[in-house]
N, C-alpha and C positions, 0 to 999 in steps of 0.2 A: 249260570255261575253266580255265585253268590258274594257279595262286598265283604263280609264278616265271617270270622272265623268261629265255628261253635265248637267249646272247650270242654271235651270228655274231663273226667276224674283224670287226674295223673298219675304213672304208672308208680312212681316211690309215693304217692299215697294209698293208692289200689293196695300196692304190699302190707300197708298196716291197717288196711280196715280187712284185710281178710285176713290178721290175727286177731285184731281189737278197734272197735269202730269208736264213733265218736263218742258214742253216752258209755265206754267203758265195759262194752258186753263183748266177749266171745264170737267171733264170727261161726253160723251156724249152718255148713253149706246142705243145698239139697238138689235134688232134680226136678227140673221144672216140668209137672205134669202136661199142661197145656200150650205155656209157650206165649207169647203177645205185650208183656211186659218190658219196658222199655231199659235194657241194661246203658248207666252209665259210663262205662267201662270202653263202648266201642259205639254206643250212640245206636243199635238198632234193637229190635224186636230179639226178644227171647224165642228160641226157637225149643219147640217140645225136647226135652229129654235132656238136654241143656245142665249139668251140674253151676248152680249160682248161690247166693246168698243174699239176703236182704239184710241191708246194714245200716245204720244211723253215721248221719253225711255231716257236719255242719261248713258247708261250703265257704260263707262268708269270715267263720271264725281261722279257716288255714289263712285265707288270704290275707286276712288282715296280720295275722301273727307273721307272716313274710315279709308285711310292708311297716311293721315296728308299730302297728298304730292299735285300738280297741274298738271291736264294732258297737262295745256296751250292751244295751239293752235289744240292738238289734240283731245280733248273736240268736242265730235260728241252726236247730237238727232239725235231721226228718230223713224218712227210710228213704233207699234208693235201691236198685237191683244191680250187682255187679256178676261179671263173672265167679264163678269161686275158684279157678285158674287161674292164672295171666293168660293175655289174650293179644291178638295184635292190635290193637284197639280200632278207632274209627277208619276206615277203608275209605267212603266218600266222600264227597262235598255238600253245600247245600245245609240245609235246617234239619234236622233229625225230629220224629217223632210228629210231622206238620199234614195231620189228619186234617181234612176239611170240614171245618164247624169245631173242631177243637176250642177250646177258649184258654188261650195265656196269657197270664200277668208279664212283662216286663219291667222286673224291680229296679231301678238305678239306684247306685251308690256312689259316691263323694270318695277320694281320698282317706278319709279319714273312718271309711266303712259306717257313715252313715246313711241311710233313707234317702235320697238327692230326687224322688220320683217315681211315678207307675204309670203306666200304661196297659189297657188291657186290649190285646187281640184276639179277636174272633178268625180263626187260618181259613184263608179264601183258598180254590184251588190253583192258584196262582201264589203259594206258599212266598217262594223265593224273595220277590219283588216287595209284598208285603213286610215281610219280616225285616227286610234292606229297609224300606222308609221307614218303618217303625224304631230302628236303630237309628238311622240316620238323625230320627227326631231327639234319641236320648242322645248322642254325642255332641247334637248342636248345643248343648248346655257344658261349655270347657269345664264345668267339675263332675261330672258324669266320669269316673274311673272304670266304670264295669257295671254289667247289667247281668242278673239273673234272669232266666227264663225257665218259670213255674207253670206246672198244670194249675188252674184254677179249681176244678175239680175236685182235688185232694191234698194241691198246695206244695204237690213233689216236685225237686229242682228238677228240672231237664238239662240243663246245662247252661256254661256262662258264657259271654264275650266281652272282651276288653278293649278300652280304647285302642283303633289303629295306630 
């Protein structure tokens, strides 16, 4: 069991990126030939044959527009894989996507959606426990509001968690 909650897409945002994503494009669904890509939508692997879309996210700029504030210059898009249905989203518990040897950034942000901090993990097989301290470490900071969790690799959100 895991201390932290990991935050698919939401389903009233899932609805407008699978008309119109965040850089203003058309959602353009397809079938997924092979299958392995990590949908944000329900937190697991694409499965072959799968109808999805790849869409432009920018994670930090909804939240921030929620919470009245500007994340500025730290206002980040970047693709992610959704369903191109509606789907019943995440099923499990635990850390989504926590291959072993993996490498992810844990970005922190401030209130006010700015940069508060990073952290970079290397996923032991011992996912769970790992990703528990490694949060536990950005929460010990009282302005740490939320943390994104990025592949390193290609800089894709995987998903967020917010202060307990």
């Amino acid at each position: 069991m895991t201390i932290y909650t990991a935050r698919a897409i939401e389903p009233a945002v899932l609805e407008q990126l699978r008309d119109t994503d965040d850089a203003g494009r058309p959602c353009v669904p397809f079938v997924a030939p092979e299958g392995g890509d990590p949908l944000r939508c329900c937190l697991r692997p694409v499965a072959p044959g799968e109808r999805i879309a790849l869409v432009s996210y920018a994670p930090l700029r909804r939240w921030a527009a929620r919470m009245s504030v500007s994340p500025g210059a730290y206002d980040e898009q970047g693709p992610v894989f959704i369903h191109a249905d509606p789907c019943d989203g995440p099923s499990g518990e635990g850390y989504p996507f926590a291959r072993p040897g993996a490498l992810r950034v844990l970005r922190r942000y401030d209130a006010r959606g700015r940069i508060a901090g990073g952290r970079l993990l290397e996923i032991p097989r011992a996912a769970g426990p790992a990703f528990d301290a490694a949060l536990d470490e950005a929460f010990s900071d009282p302005g740490v509001a939320l943390v994104h969790i990025r592949a390193v690799e290609y800089g894709c959100f995987h998903f967020e968690v917010r202060r307990p």
